[in-house]
C-alpha positions in Angstrom: 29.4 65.4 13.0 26.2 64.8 12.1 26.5 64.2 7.9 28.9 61.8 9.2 26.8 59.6 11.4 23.6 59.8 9.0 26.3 58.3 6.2 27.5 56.1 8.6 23.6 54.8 9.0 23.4 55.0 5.6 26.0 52.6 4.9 24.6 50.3 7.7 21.3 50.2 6.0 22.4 49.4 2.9 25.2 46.4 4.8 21.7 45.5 6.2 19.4 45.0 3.0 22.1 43.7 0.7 22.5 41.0 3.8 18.8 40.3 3.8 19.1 40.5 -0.1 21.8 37.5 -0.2 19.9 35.5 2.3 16.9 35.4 0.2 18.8 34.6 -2.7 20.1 31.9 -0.5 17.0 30.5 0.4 15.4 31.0 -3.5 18.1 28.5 -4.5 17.8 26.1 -1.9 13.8 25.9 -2.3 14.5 26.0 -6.4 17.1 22.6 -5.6 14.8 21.3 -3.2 11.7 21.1 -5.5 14.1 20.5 -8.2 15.1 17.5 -6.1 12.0 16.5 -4.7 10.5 15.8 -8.6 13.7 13.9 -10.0 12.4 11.7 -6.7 9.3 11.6 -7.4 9.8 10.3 -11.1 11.7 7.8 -9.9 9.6 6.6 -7.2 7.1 6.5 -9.9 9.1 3.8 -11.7 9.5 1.8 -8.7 6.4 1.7 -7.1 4.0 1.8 -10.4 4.8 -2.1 -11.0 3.5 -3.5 -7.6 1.0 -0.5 -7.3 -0.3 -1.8 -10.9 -0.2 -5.5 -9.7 -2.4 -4.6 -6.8 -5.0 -2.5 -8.5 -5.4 -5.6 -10.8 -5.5 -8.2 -8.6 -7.7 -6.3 -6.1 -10.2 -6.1 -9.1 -10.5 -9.5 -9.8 -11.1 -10.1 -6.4 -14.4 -7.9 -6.7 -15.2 -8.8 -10.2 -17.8 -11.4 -9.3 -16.8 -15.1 -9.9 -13.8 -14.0 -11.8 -11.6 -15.7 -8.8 -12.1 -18.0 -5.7 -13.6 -16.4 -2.8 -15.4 -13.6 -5.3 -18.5 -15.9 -5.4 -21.5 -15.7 -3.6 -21.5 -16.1 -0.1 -24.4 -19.1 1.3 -25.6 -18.8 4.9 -24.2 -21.4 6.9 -26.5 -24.5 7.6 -25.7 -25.2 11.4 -27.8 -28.3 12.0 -24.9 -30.2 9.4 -22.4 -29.1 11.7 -21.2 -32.0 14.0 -17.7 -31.5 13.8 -16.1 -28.9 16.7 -13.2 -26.2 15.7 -10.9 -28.2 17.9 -11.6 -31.7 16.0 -11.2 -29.9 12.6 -7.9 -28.7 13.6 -6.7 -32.4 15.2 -7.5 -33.3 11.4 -5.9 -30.3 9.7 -2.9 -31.9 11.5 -3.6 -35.4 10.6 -3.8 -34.3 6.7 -0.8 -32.6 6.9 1.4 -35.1 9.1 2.5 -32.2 11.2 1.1 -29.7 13.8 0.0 -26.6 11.7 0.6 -22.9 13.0 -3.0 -22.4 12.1 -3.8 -18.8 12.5 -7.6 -18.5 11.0 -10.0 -21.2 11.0 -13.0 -20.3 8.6 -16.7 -21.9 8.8 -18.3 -21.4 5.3 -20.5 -23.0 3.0 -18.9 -25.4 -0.1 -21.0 -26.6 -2.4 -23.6 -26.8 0.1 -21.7 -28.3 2.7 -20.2 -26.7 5.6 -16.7 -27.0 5.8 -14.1 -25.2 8.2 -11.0 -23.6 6.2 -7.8 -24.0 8.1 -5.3 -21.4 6.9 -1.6 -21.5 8.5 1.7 -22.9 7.6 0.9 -24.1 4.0 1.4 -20.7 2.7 -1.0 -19.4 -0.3 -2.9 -22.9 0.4 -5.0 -24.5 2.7 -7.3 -27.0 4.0 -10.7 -27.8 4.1 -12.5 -30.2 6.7 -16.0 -31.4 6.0 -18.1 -30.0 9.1 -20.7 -32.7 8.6 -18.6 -35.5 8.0 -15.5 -34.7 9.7 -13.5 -35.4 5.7 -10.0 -33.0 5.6 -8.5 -32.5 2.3 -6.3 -29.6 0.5 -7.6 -26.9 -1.3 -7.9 -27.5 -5.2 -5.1 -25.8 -7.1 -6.3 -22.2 -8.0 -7.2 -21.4 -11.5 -4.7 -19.0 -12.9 -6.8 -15.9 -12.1 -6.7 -16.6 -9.1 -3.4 -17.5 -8.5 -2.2 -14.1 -10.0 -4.8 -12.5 -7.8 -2.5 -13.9 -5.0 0.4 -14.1 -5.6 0.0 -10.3 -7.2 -1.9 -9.2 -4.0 -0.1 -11.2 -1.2 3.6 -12.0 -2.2 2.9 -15.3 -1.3 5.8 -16.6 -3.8 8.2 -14.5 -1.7 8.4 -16.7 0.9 10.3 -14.8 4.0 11.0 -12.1 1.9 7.1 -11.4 1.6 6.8 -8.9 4.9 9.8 -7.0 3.8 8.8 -6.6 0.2 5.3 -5.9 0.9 6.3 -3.1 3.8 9.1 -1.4 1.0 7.5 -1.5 -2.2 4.0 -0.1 0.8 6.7 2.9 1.8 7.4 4.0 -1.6 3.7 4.6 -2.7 3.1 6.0 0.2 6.3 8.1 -1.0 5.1 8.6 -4.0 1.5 10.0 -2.9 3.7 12.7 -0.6 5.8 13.9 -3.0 3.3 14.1 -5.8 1.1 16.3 -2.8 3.8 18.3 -2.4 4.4 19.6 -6.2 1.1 19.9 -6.8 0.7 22.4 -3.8 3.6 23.9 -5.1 2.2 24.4 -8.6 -0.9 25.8 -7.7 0.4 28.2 -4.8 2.8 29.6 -8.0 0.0 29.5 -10.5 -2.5 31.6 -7.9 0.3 33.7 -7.1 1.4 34.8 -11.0 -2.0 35.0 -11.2 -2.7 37.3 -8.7 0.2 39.6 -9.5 -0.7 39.6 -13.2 -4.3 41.2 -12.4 -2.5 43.7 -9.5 0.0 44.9 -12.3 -3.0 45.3 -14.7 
């Protein structure tokens, strides 16, 4: 009786381990298809997201690069005894210039060649317009050089029109994609490189 029930837990053990034995092969494979997966993504997120990635990094530089782009230049303290003309008056004239009532959402006070002037922004998309602060004068920005019209449009979207929120949020999401996945191998490769390494010097 007993030979039989010590075979009989014999058998059980072995049911047991080649069970645990399949299940890791199981889960070998599916982590082996799963980083297998993960760096086919990444590549292509690479391709998709290196074009606008690359047109930010440039455009962001020549926005620090000094003079190389408008609003890159030095920056004058403001001369408030030349100021006469109130924020509501210099949007009243914003509106006048521009025939219509403006959704302005930022009005600027900063120094032009000397001069304060209030920059109305809203509603004209990458341009907008400056009102004298002394004088009470509105007129529209100057057409940017092509610096920094690329520096814009590059950095902004602005020639996206409506589709400018959407694009900037997907092409945003698959950097951010990118920067994950790229974590993730690289954790990957050095948790496998440590761990050879590791087991070489315990076999040694």
């Amino acid at each position: 009786m007993q030979p039989s029930l010590n075979l009989c837990q014999q058998k059980s053990r072995e049911s047991h381990t080649l069970s645990n034995l399949h299940l890791s092969v199981l889960f070998a494979s599916i982590f082996i298809l799963m980083r297998k997966w993960i760096y086919q993504a990444h590549l292509i997120l690479g391709l998709l997201a290196s074009i606008p990635v690359l047109a930010w990094s440039l455009s962001g530089l020549l926005y620090v690069l000094p003079s190389s782009s408008e609003g890159s230049s030095k920056v004058e303290k403001i001369d408030t005894s030349k100021v006469k003309i109130s924020p509501s008056e210099a949007i009243q004239k914003a509106n006048e210039l521009a025939g219509r009532t403006l959704p302005i959402t930022a009005l600027t006070l900063l120094m032009k060649d000397g001069v304060p002037h209030y920059q109305a922004i809203g509603g004209l998309g990458a341009d907008s317009i400056f009102i004298n602060a002394e004088t009470g004068t509105a007129e529209f920005s100057k057409p940017p050089s092509l610096r920094t019209r690329f520096a814009r449009e590059a950095h902004f979207y602005f020639f996206a029109g409506s589709w400018q929120k959407p694009l900037l949020i997907t092409f945003s999401t698959l950097a951010c994609l990118l920067a994950l996945s790229g974590i993730y191998l690289n954790i990957v490769y050095w948790f496998n490189f440590v761990k050879s390494r590791i087991g070489s010097r315990t076999s040694n």
